[in-house]
C-alpha positions in Angstrom: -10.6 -28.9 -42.4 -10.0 -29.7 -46.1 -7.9 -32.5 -46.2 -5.4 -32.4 -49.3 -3.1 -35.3 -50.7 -0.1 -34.8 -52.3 1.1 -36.5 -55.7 4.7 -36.5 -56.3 6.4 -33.6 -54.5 9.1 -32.7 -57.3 9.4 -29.0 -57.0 9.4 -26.5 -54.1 5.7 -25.9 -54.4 4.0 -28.6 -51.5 6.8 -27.3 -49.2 5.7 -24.1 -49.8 2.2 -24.0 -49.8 2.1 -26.8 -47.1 4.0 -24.0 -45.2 1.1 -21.0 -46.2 -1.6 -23.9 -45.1 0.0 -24.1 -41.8 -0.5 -21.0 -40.7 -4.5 -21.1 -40.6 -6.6 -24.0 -40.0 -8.4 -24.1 -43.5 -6.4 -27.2 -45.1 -3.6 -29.6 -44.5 -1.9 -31.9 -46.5 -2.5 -35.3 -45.3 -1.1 -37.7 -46.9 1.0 -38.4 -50.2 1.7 -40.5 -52.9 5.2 -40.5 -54.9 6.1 -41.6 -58.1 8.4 -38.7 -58.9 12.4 -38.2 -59.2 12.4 -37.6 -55.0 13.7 -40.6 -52.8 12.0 -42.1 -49.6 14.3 -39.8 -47.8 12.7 -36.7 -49.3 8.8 -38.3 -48.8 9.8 -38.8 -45.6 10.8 -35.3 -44.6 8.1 -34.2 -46.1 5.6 -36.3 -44.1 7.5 -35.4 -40.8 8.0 -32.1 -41.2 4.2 -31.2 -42.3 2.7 -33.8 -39.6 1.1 -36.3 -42.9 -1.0 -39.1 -42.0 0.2 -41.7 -44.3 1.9 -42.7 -47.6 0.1 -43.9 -49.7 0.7 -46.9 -52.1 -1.2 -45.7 -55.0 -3.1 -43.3 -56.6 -6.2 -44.5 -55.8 -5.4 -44.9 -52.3 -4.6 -41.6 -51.7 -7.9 -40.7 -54.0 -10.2 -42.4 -51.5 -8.2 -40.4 -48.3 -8.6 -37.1 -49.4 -11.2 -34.7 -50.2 -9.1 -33.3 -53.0 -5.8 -34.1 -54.8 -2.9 -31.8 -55.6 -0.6 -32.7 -58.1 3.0 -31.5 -58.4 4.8 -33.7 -61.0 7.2 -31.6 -62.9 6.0 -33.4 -65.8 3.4 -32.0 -66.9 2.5 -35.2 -69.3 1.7 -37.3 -66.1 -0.5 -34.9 -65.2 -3.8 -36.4 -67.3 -3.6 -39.7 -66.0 -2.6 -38.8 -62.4 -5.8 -36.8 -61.9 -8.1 -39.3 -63.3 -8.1 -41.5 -59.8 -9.6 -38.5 -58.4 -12.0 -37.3 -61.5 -13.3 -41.0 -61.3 -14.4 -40.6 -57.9 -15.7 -37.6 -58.2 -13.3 -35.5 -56.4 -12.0 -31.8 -57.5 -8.1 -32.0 -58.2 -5.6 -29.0 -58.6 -2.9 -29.5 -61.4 0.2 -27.5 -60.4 1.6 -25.6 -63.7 1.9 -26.2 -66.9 -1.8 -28.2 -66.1 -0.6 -30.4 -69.4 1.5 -29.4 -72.6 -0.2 -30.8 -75.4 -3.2 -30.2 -77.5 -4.8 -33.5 -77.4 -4.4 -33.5 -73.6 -6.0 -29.9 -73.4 -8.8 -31.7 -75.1 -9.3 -34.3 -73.0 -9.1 -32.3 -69.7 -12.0 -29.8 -71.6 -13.6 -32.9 -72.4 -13.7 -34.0 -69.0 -14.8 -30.7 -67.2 -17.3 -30.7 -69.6 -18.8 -33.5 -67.8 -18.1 -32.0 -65.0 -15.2 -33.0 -63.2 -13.8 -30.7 -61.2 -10.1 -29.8 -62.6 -8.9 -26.6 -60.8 -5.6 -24.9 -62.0 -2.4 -24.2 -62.3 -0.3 -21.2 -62.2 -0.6 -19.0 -58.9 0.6 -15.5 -61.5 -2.8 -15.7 -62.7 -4.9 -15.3 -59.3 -2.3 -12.8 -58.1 -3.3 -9.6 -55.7 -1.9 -7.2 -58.4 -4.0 -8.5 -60.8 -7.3 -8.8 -58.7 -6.6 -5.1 -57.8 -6.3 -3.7 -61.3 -9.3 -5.3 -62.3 -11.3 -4.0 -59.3 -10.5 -0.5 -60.6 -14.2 1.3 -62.1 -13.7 0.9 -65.8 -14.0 4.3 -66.1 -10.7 5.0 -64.1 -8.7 2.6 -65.7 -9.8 2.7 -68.9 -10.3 0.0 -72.0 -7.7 -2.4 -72.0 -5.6 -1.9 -75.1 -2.5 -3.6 -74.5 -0.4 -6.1 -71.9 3.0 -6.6 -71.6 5.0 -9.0 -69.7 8.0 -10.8 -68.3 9.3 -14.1 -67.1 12.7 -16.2 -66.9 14.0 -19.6 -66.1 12.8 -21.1 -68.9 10.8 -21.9 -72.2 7.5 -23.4 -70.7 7.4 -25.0 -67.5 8.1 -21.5 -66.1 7.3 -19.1 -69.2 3.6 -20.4 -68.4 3.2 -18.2 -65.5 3.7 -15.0 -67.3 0.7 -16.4 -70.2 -1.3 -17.2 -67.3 -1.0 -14.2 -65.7 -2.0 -12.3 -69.4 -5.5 -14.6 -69.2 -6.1 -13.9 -65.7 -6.1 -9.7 -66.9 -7.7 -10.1 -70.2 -9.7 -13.8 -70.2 -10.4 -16.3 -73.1 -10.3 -15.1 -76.5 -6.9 -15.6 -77.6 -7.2 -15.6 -81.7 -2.9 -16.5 -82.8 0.4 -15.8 -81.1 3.4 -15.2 -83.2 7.0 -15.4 -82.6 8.9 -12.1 -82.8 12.5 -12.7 -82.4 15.0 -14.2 -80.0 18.4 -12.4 -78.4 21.3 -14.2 -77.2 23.9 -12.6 -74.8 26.6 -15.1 -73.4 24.5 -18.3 -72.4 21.1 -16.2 -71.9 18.1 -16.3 -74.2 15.3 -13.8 -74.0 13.0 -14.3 -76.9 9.5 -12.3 -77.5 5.6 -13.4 -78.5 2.9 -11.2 -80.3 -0.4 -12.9 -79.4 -3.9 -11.3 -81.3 -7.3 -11.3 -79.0 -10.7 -11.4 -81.3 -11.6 -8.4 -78.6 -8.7 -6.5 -80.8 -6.1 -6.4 -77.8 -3.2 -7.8 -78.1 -0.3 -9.1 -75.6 3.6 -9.2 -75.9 5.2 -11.4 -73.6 8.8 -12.8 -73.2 10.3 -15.5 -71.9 14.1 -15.6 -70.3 16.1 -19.2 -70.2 19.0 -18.7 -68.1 18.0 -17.0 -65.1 14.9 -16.0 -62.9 13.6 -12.9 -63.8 10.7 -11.1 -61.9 7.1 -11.2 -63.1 6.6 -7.7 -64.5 3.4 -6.4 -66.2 2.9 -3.2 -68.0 -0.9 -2.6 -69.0 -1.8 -0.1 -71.2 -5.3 1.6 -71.6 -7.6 4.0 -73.3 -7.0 6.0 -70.1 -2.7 5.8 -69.3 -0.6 3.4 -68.6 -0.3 1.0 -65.4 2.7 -0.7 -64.6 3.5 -3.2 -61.8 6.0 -6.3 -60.2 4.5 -8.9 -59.1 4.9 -10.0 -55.7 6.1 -13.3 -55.1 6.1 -14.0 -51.4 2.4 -13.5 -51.6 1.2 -15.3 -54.9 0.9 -18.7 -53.2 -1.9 -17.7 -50.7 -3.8 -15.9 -53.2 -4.2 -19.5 -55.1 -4.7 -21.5 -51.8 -7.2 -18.7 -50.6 -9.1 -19.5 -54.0 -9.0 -23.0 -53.9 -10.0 -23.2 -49.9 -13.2 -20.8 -50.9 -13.9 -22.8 -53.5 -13.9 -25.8 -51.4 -15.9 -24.8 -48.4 -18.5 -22.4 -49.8 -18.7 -23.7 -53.7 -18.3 -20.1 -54.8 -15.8 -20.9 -57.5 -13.4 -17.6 -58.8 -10.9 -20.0 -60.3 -10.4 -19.7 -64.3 -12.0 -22.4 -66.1 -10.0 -25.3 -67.4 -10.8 -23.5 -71.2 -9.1 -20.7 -69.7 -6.0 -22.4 -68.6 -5.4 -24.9 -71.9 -5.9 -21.5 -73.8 -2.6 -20.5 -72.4 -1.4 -23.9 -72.9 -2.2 -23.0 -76.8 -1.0 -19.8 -77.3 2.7 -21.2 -76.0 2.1 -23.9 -78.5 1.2 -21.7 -81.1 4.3 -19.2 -80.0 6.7 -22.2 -80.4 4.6 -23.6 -83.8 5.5 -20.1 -84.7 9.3 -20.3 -84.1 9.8 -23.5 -85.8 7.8 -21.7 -89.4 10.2 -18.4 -89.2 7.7 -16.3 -87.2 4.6 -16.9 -89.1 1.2 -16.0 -87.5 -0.4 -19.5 -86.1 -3.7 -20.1 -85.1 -4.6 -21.4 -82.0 -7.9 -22.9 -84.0 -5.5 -24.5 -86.2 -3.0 -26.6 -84.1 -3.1 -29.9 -84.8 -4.0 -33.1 -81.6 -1.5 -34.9 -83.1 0.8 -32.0 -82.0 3.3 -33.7 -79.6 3.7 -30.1 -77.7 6.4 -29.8 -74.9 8.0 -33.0 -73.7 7.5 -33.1 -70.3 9.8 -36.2 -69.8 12.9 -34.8 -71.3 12.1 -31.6 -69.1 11.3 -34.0 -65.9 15.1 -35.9 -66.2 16.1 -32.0 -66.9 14.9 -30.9 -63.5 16.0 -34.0 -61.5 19.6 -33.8 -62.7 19.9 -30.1 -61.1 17.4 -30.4 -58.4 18.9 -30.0 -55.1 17.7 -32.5 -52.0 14.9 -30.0 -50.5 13.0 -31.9 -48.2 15.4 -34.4 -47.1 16.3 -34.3 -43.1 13.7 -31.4 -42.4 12.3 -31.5 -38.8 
């Protein structure tokens, strides 16, 4: 059984795909360490509830327990140095979504895979069933890809990642510029809309929703009609735990490659480079390391402040 260790359990995601986990006999978590926003109450629920080993006193700690680490800060900007207690002993890692939000750490995680750490990732959207279906259609059924549309809500980035993941896990790398298109406000909800250029010559429109959840809808169109679909979210966590497990115990690896997953990272960087210039077309090429990107602090005291007590008292 592949034994998992958790770091940080910020969001809903460990309960949830502790929960997926527990139903076959592939993986468990088995132990955790915390450095997040949640109490000792909530670490403790969590290690009762899910039957964990131990707690763990530091990174490296859990590092040496485990046979791979899963990390669920909601901050995306601890993610880089979290991972490297597992990296430096040669141990895969998942990073939950966003995997970072900055260029300069999208280069050093491509730096790092490319001396082959194992860096698995991030957003479940991408590996979804819908997705694997279309893409199992006969070419000559579906048709050329021409265009993609999609949808997302809660907010900018943390969340507005999934739906850009989910646009590389139909069409792949080669994302040339993104630009931003225009923003509409009705009472405290803003929906605002990206044009992002492939060198294949597709091209992808996606928008993100702050405000409210909104569901994960994709509209693909092709040389041969037009396929539309919603994406279903009571099933998108076993499709990523179903790719990481494979991965694990047979080395057959259909996860995206970390240059896949900072390439979504960029084109939201370029989308919101973009935004602040008026709309003007940005190159991903062209986006600067010294680029701060998304603040992942001022989003992690964000999240605390309206996160609810979630694994606290569970049994």
């Amino acid at each position: 059984m592949i034994r998992i260790g958790a770091v940080d359990i910020d969001t809903s995601h460990p309960g949830a795909f502790a929960c997926y986990l527990s139903r076959g006999t592939r993986a468990r978590y088995v132990a955790i360490y915390n450095e997040g926003f949640r109490g000792d109450d909530e670490v403790d629920g969590f290690i009762k509830k899910f039957g964990l080993e131990r707690r763990c006193e530091s990174l490296e700690e859990l590092a040496d327990t485990v046979d791979i680490g899963f990390l669920h800060s909601c901050n995306w900007e601890k993610h880089l140095p979290q991972a490297m207690a597992f990296i430096e002993r040669g141990k895969p890692v998942f990073i939950d979504k966003p995997i970072v939000g900055s260029p300069a750490h999208c280069r050093k995680l491509e730096e790092l895979a490319g001396q082959g750490a194992v860096i698995l990732g991030s957003s479940s959207v991408r590996y979804v069933r819908e997705i694997e279906n279309f893409l199992s259609l006969p070419e000559e059924e579906r048709g050329k890809v021409t265009s993609v549309f999609g949808t997302t809500g809660v907010d900018e980035f943390n969340y507005g990642i999934h739906i850009v993941e989910a646009i590389g896990g139909l069409l792949g790398q080669g994302a040339v510029s993104n630009r931003f298109v225009g923003r509409s406000t009705i009472e405290d909800k803003v929906c605002e809309t990206y044009y992002v250029r492939f060198e294949s010559g597709v091209s992808a429109v996606y928008n993100t929703f702050c405000g409210a959840w909104q569901p994960f809808e994709m509209v693909i169109i092709t040389t041969a009609g037009t396929f539309q679909f919603r994406i279903d979210t009571n099933s998108m966590y076993g499709a990523l735990l179903d790719r990481i497990c494979d991965y694990l115990e047979t080395g057959v690896k259909r996860m995206a490659a970390v240059e896949e997953l900072t390439e979504s990272v960029r084109i939201m960087l370029a989308g919101r480079l973009s935004r602040t210039n008026n709309g003007v077309e940005v190159y991903l090429k062209d986006i600067s390391d010294e680029d701060p990107g998304y603040d992942g602090y001022e989003f992690e005291r964000g999240y605390a402040v309206m996160s609810s007590k979630i694994y606290r008292g569970v049994s």
